[in-house]
Every structure is written in structure tokens, then in C-alpha cells.
C-alpha positions as CSV (number, residue, x, y, z in Angstrom):
1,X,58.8,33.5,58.0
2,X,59.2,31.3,54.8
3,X,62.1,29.8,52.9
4,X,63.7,31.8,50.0
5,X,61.9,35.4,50.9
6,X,63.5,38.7,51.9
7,X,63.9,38.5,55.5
8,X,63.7,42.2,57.6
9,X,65.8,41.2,60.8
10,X,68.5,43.0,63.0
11,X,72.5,41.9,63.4
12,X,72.7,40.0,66.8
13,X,76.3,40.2,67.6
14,X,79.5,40.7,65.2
15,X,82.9,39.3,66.4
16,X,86.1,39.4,64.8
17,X,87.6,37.0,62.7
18,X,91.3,36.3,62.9
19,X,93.6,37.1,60.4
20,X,91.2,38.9,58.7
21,X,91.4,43.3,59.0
22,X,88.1,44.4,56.6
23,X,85.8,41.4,57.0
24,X,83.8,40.3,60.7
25,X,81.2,37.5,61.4
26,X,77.9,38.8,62.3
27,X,74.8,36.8,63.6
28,X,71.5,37.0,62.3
29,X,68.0,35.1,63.2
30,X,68.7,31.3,64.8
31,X,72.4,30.9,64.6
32,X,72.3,32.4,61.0
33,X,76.4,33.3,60.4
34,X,77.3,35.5,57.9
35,X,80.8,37.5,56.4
36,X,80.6,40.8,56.7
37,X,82.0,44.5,55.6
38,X,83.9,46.0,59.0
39,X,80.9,48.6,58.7
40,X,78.3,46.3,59.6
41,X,76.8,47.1,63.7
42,X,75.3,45.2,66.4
43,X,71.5,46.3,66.6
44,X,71.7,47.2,62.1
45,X,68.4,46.8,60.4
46,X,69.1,44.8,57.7
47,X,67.5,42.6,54.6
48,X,68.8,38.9,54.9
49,X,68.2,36.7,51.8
50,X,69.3,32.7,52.4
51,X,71.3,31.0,50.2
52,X,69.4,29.5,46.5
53,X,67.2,32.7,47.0
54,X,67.1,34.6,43.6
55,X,66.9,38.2,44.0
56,X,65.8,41.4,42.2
57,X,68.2,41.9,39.8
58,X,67.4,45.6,39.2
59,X,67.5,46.0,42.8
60,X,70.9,44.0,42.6
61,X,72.2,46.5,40.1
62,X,71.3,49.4,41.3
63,X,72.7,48.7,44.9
64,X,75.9,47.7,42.4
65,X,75.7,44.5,44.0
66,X,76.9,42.1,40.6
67,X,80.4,40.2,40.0
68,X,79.9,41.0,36.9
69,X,80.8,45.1,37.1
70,X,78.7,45.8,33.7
71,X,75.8,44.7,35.1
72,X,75.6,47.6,37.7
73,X,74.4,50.7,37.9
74,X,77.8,52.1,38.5
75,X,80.2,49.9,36.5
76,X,83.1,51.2,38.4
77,X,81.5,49.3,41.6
78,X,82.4,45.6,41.6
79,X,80.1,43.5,43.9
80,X,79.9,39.9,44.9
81,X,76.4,38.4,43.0
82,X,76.6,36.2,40.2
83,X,75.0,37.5,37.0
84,X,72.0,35.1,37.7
85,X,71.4,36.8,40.8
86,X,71.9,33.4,43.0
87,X,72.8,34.1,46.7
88,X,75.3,30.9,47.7
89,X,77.1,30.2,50.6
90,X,80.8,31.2,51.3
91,X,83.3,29.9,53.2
92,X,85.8,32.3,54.6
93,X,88.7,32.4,56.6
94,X,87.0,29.5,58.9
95,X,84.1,30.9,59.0
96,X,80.5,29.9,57.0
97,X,78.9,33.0,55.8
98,X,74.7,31.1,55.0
99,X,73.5,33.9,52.4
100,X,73.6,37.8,52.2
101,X,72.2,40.4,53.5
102,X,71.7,44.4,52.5
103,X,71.2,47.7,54.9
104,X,67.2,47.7,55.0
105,X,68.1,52.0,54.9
106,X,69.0,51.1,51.3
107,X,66.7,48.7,50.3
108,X,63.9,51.5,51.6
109,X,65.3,54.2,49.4
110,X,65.1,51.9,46.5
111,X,61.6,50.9,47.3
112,X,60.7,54.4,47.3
113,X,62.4,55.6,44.3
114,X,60.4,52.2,42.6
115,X,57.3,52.1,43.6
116,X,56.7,56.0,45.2
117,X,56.2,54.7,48.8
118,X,57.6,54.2,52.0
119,X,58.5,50.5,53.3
120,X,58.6,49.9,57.4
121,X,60.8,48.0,59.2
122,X,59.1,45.2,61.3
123,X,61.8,42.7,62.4
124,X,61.5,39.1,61.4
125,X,59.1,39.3,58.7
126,X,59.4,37.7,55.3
127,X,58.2,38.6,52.1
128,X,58.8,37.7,48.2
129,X,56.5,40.5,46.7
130,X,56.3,44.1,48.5
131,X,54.0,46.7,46.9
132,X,53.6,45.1,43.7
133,X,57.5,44.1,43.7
134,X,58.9,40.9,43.3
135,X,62.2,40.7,45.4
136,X,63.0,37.5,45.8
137,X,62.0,33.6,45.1
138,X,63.6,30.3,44.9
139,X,66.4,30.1,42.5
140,X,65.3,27.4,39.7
141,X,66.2,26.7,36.4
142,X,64.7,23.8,34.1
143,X,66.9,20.4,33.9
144,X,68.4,19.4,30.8
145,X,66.6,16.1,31.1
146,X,63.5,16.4,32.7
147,X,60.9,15.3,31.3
148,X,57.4,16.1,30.5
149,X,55.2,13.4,31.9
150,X,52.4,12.3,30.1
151,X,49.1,12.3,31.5
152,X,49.3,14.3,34.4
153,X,48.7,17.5,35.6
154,X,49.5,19.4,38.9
155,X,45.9,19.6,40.4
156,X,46.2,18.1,43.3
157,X,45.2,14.0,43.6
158,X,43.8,14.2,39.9
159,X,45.5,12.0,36.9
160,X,43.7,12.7,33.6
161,X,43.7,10.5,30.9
162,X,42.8,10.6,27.1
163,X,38.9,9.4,27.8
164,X,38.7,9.8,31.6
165,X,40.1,11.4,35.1
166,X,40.6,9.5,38.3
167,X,40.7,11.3,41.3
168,X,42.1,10.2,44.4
169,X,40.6,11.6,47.9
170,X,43.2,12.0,50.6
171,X,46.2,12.0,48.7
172,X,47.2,15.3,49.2
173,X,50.9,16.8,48.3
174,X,54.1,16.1,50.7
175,X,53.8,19.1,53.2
176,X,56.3,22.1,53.2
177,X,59.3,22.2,55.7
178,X,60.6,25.1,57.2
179,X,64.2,26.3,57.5
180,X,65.5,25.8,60.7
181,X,66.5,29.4,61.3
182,X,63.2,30.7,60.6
183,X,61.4,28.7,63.3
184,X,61.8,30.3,66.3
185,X,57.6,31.0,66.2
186,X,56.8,27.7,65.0
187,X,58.3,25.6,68.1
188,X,57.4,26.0,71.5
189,X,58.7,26.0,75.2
190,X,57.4,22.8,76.5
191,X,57.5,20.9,72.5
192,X,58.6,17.6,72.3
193,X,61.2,17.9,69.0
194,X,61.9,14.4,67.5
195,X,65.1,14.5,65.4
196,X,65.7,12.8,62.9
197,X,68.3,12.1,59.9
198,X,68.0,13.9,56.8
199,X,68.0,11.7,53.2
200,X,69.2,13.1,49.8
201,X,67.2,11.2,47.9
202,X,63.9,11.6,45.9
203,X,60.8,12.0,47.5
204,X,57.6,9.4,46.9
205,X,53.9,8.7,48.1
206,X,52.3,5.6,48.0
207,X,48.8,5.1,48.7
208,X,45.3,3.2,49.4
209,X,42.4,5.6,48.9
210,X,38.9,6.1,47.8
211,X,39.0,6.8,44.0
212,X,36.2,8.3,42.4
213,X,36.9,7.4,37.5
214,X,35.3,10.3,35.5
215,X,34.4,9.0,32.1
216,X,33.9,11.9,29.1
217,X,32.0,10.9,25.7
218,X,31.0,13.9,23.5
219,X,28.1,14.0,22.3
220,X,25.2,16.2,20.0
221,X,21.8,16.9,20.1
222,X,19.5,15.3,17.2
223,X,18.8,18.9,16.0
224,X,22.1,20.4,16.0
225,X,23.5,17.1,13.9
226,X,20.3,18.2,10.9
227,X,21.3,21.5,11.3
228,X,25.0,21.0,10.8
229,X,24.2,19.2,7.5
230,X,23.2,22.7,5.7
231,X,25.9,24.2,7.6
232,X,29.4,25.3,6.3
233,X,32.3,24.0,8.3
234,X,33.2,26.8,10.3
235,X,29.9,27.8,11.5
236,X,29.0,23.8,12.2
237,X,27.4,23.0,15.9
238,X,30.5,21.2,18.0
239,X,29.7,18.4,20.4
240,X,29.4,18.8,24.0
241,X,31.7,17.0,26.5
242,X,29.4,14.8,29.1
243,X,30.9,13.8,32.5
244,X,30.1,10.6,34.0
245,X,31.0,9.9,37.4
246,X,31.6,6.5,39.4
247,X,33.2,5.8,43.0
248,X,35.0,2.9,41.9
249,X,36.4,1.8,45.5
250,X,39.9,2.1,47.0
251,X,42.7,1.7,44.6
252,X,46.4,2.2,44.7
253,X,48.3,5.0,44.3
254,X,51.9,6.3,43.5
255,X,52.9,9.4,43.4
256,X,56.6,12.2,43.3
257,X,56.4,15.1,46.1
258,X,53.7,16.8,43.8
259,X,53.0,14.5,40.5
260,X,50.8,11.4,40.2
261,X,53.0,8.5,38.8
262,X,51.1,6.6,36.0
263,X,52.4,3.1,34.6
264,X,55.2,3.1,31.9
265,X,55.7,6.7,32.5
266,X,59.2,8.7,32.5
267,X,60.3,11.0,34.8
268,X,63.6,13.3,35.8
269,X,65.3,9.8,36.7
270,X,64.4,7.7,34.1
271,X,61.7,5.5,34.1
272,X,58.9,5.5,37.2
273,X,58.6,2.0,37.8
274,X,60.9,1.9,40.9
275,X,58.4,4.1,42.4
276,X,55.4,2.1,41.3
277,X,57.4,-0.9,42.6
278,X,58.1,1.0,46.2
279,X,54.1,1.1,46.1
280,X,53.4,-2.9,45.0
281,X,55.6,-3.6,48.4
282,X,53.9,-1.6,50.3
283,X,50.3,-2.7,49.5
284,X,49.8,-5.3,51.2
285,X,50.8,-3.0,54.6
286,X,48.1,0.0,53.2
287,X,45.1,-2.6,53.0
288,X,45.8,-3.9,55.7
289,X,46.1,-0.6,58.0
290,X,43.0,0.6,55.8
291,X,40.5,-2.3,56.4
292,X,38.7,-1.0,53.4
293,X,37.2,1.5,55.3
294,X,39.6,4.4,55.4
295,X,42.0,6.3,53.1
296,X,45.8,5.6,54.1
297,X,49.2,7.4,52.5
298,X,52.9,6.8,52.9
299,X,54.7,9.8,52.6
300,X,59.0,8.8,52.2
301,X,62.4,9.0,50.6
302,X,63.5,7.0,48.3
303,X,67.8,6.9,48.2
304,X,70.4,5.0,46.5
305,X,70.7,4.0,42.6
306,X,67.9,3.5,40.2
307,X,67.9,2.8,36.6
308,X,71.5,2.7,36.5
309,X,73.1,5.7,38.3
310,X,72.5,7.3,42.2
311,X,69.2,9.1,42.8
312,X,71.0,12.0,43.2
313,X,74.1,13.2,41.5
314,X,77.7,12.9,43.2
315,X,79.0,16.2,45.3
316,X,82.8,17.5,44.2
317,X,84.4,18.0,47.8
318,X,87.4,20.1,46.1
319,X,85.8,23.4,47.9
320,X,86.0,21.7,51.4
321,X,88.2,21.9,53.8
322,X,91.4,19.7,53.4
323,X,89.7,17.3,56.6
324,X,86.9,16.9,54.4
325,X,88.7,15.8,51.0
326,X,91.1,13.6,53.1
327,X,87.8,11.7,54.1
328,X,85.7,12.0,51.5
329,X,88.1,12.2,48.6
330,X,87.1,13.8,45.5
331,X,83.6,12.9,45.2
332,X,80.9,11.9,47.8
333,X,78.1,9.8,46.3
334,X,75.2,9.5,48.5
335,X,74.4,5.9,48.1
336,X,73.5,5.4,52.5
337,X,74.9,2.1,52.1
338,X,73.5,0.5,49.0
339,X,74.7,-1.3,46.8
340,X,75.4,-0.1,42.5
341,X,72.1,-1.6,41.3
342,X,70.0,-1.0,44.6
343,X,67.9,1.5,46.0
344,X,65.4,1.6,49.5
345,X,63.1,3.6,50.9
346,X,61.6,5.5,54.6
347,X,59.1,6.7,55.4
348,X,58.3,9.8,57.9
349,X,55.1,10.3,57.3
350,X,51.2,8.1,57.8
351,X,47.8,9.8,57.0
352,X,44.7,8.4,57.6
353,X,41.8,9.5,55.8
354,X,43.7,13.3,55.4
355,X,45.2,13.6,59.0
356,X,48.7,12.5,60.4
357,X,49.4,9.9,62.6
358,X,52.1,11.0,65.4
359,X,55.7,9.4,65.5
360,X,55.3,7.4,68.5
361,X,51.6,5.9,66.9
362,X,52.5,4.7,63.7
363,X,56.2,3.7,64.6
364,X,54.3,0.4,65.7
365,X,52.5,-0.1,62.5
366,X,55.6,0.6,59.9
367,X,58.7,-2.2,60.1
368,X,61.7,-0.5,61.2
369,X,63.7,-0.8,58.0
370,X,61.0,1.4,56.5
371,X,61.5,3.8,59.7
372,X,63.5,7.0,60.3
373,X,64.9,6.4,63.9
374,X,65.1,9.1,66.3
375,X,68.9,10.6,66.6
376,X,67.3,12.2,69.8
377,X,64.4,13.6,71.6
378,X,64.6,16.9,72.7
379,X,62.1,19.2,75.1
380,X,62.5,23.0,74.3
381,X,63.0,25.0,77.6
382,X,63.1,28.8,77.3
383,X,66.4,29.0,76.7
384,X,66.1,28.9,72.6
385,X,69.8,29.8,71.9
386,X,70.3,26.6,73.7
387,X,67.9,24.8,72.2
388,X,69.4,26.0,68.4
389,X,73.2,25.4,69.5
390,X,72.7,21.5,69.8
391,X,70.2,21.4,67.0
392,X,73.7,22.7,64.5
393,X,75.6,20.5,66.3
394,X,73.6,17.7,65.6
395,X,73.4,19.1,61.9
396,X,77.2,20.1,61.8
397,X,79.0,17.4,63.3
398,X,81.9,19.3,62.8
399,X,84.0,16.4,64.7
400,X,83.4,13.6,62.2
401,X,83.3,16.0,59.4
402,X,79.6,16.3,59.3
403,X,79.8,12.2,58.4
404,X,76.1,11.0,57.5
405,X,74.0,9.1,59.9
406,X,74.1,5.7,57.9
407,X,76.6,6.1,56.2
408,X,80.3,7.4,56.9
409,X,81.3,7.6,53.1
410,X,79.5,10.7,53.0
411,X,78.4,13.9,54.2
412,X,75.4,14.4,56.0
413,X,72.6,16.2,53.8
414,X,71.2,17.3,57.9
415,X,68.2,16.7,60.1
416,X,64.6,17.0,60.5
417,X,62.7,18.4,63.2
418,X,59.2,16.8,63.7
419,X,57.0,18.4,66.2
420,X,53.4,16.7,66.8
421,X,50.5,19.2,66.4
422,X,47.1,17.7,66.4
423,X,46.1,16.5,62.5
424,X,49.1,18.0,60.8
425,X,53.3,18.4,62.5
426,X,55.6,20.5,62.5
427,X,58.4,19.5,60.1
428,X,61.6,21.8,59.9
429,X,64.8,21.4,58.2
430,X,68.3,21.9,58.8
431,X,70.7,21.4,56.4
432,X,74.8,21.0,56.8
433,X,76.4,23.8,55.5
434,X,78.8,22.0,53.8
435,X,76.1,19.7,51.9
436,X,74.2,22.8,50.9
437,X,77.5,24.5,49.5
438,X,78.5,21.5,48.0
439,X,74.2,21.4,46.9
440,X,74.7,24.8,45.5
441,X,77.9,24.5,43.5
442,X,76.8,21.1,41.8
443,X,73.5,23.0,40.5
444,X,75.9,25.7,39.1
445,X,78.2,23.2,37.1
446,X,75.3,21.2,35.4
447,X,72.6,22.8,35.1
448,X,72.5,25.3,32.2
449,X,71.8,28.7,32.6
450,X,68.2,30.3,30.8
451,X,69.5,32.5,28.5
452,X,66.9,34.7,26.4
453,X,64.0,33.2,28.6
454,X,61.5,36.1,29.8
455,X,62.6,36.7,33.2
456,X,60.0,37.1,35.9
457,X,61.6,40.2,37.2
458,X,61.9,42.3,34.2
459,X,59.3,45.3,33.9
460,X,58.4,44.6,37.9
């Protein structure tokens, strides 16, 4: 199962919730908690979609499943999606309700009258497009000030310039994580599962690899030039691009989760050169690992304040509960200790020529201020509910508030779960629910809304 699909799954267990006569909490998947309708059974087939997971909104309306009651099907029916067609988190009577889910009974009546066919139900499979459908993807909208950047495209460990391309070998994108609650198939009995904090920061590669400088001239035949002469303009010969290729050595390398960075370049957070910096610091550590003779990449975080303001924006804490605004007051910013004009960096990840180093290898080779240290080391048994009950606490905290691991001022974004697995781990995330609410409600309030953009789900 991936992040941000729709999930086919069964209700685990419902229990009441006190004080409350039409609403109970259900459990789905790995300690998944969700508010439900008094309807809702132990054993129902259902449709889960997580939270930031934008779904079908013609599915949406015609299960009348909008806020907004003009938007259904029925407009007499008033439902609980936003007109975007966002799922978000809830927080209700106590209890933390982590996305939404729909009878999978409806959802195959809807597919049927759509696309003419039958969908089956086969538990704990994912999927964003079924027969020809989209139902659902990650909710994203683009930033008021991002910005293009110049000189880069998204092929992977290219950067192409005006006259010529470098490409870098080894220096491959950051690697996906998984959702916690959709790992259950991923992690073993028997796994060693190193735990580690989880940074809200920006992500960053730096690296010392084999680059290999295309240069382009354009050029044209000694014929086609005479012939162009007696030519009018719009039938005239045009000059062919020639590629030139040279291995030029090892050079350094900077790049975002999926961008190369080039120098005196801008990106979502202003200017790059913090990242290029992060990279100059580091170089002397990449040659040296590398010897010249092999391809080496950091993969990290970078957190605090850059170019003037925090990495990442402050979270309002006036939806938490009152324990939360007494400690965090009225807004968290995640600085992990540093100071207005400061920012550092760790790393959790060392490749050498294209495949991982474990944990407990390269933990010798990076200084510890550049290291995410363990919060705890954990062998899965067979007992998996186990196993997921101390993995929320250790995401949760509900006891300090869900207080970050360096730094109390603040909530804690979660954890990461690393699992070793020959050339590439297993990483999985969990997230605090209150971080992601907090997450989800910040993107609501400054992020502006596409309006009149071609959606991708119209005419599915």
C-alpha cells in the first residue's frame, strides 16, 4: 500500500465515545482511529482515504459527500468535504479521527454506474486510478512564491545549461517513505527497527560523484549552407545540434529532495546558497570517504532559519487542546534550538557508488552533530499490535504534549523508522497527529486555492 491512495480495508473494532450519542471510534489498518456515523460495524468493507489525500470530486458529489451542499448531487444532503475535496484530520470529543473513509458497497455502485464494470473487494490494497478512474492523489496546490529555477530540469542527476549538460552518476533522488500505518508488509518479525526523530525542515543532498560535461555546438553541412543562399527563409536548411561528451572527474554536487541546486540560483526559500554552503562543509568529509575512486552522497535535513525567516513556517496551536496552547502558546516555530539567523543540518542517509550504507556502518564515518541518534532500537516479535502501540507512543507523546525530541518549545513533527535491507532500507514515517493537523490547517490559511485551473479530475 502507498501514501495518499484509496485504501480497500475492513473496520477492526468500534468503541464508544463518551458523551457522544451518534458518533463512535472505529479502527482501521495499524492503529488508524477514525470518527464515525453509529452505523458503521465491526468486520465493514470500507474505502479509507488518509488525511492531504485529494479525492474524486464527482465521486464526492454524488455520494453527497461536500460542506458545501450545492456541490452535491442532492443539495438537500450536507456532508463534511471541503469544496477542494481535501480529506483533514478531526479532532473530536477526545478522540483523533486520521482521514475518512466511505462503504466500499457504495463506492462499487458508483464505479459501476462510471465506468460499466464491477470493482472487487481485496482488503488492504491501494490504488489512485481504478479502471481508467482517478480517485484519489496527493492534495497540492502551487505556492505563491515558488519559484521557477533556472537551469534545471527534473531528469534525474542531469543540470542543463545554455551550451552544455552535466550529468552526475549516483546521485539519485531522496527515496520515498511509507506511512506508518500502511507498513504492516514492509517490516518483518525478526527486523531490527531503528527509531529515530523526525525534522520539519527542508530536505538536501550533497555530493562527490563521477560527472560526465556534454558540450552542444550547432553546426551545417558545406552543401546545405550554398543551398540555403538561393533559398527563401522559411524553406532554409537549419543546423544540426552535435553532442560532445567528456568524463570530466568527480565534482561536487548539491541538490533539494528532487532538484539539482546550481550557483546563484533561487528557490521556494529564497536564495540556494545555504544549501551550496551545507555542501562546501561537507566536502572535505565526501573526498575523503570517496578516495577518488568511488561516488559518495549525503542525503539530510536541513532545519532552523535561512535567509531571514524559519525553514518552515510557524504552526497556530489555537485548534489544540488547552494543555497544548498552555505550553506552546499561540504559535510553535520549529527552530530545534537555533538561533534567529542560524540554521544546521543531519543526515540519515550515505550512498556509495548508488547503494546505502547501514546505520550502524556509517554512524562511524559521519560526526555526531551531523547524526540522527537512535530514540530506540526495537526487534519486531509477532505480536504487530504491540509492536504499532509503542511505535504511536513514541510518535504521540501524549504525556509531554507530543514535546519535540530537541527541542521542548515545540511539537514534535514524529519519527522515522529505518529498517536495513541489503543496498537500499526501509524508511517509514510516522507523523504526530497534532503536527499533521496543525500541517494541514496552516496549508489551508496560506496557500491559495486554484481557481479556474483545469482540474485533473474533470471528464475522468
Amino acid at each position: 500500500m502507498e501514501n495518499y491512495q484509496a485504501v480497500f480495508t475492513k473496520i477492526k473494532s468500534v468503541s464508544p465515545i463518551e458523551g457522544a450519542d451518534r458518533i463512535m471510534k472505529a479502527e482501521i489498518l495499524t492503529g488508524v482511529q477514525l470518527v464515525v456515523g453509529k452505523d458503521v460495524k465491526q468486520g465493514d468493507e470500507v474505502v479509507y482515504f488518509e488525511a492531504n489525500t485529494q479525492v474524486n470530486k464527482e465521486l464526492l458529489s454524488d455520494l453527497n459527500l461536500f460542506a458545501n451542499s450545492s456541490l452535491n448531487k442532492d443539495q438537500t444532503v450536507k456532508g463534511y468535504v471541503s469544496d477542494n475535496g481535501k480529506v483533514k484530520t478531526l479532532h473530536l470529543k477526545g478522540v483523533k479521527s486520521e482521514g475518512m473513509i466511505i462503504r466500499f458497497e457504495d463506492f462499487r455502485k458508483w464505479m459501476k454506474v462510471k465506468t460499466g464494470y464491477t470493482v472487487d473487494f481485496t482488503e488492504d490494497v491501494s490504488e489512485n486510478t481504478i479502471l481508467g478512474v482517478l480517485i484519489a492523489k496527493r492534495y497540492e496546490v502551487e505556492k505563491k512564491n515558488s519559484v521557477k529555477k533556472e537551469g534545471q530540469k527534473k531528469k534525474k542527476g542531469k543540470q542543463v545549461f545554455k551550451d552544455y549538460s552535466l550529468e552526475y552518476d549516483n546521485f539519485d533522488e531522496h527515496i520515498k517513505t511509507t506511512n506508518f500505518k500502511y507498513a504492516k508488509n514492509l517490516i518483518n518479525e525478526g527486523d531490527t527497527v531503528i527509531v529515530t526523530p523526525k525534522i520539519h525542515g527542508t530536505s538536501f543532498r550533497s555530493g562527490y560523484v563521477n560527472t560526465v560535461r556534454t558540450d552542444y555546438t550547432y553546426v551545417i553541412s558545406w552543401w546545405k549552407a550554398l543551398i540555403n543562399i538561393f533559398l527563401p527563409e522559411k524553406w532554409k536548411f537549419w543546423k544540426e545540434e552535435v553532442a560532445t561528451k567528456k568524463n570530466i572527474g568527480r565534482t561536487l554536487v548539491t541538490g533539494t529532495r528532487r532538484t539539482i541546486v546550481k550557483e546563484n540560483s533561487e528557490g521556494f526559500h529564497g536564495s540556494n546558497q545555504y544549501r551550496i554552503d551545507v555542501t562546501n562543509k561537507l566536502q572535505e568529509l565526501l573526498k575523503k570517504i570517496s578516495g577518488d575512486e568511488h561516488d559518495i552522497v549525503f542525503y539530510g535535513e536541513i532545519y532552523g532559519f535561512v535567509n531571514g525567516t524559519s525553514i518552515m513556517p510557524p504552526h497556530d496551536t489555537s485548534r489544540m487542546p488547552k494543555e497544548y496552547k498552555k505550553k506552546y502558546h499561540e504559535k510553535m516555530v520549529y527552530k530545534y534550538g537555533c538561533q534567529p539567523d542560524e540554521y544546521k543540518f543531519k543526515i540519515y542517509r550515505v550512498t556509495v557508488d548508488g547503494k546505502d550504507l547501514a546505520y550502524d556502518v556509517f554512524k562511524h564515518i559521519i560526526p555526531e552533530e551531523y547524526l540522527f541518534e537512535p530514540i530506540k532500537r526495537i526487534t519486531v516479535t509477532e505480536d504487530w499490535d504491540a509492536f504499532a502501540k509503542e511505535i504511536e507512543y513514541l510518535t504521540e507523546r501524549p504525556d509531554v504534549q507530543t514535546e519535540d525530541y530537541y527541542d521542548p518549545e515545540h511539537i514534535s513533527e514524529g519519527v522515522i523508522l529505518r529498517v536495513e535491507n541489503g543496498d537500499r532500507p526501509i524508511l517509514v514515517k510516522s507523523k504526530s497527529f497534532f503536527f499533521l493537523n496543525a500541517e494541514l490547517e496552516q496549508e489551508e490559511e496560506t496557500v491559495e486555492e486554484e481557481k479556474g485551473e483545469e482540474n485533473e479530475f474533470e471528464g475522468t
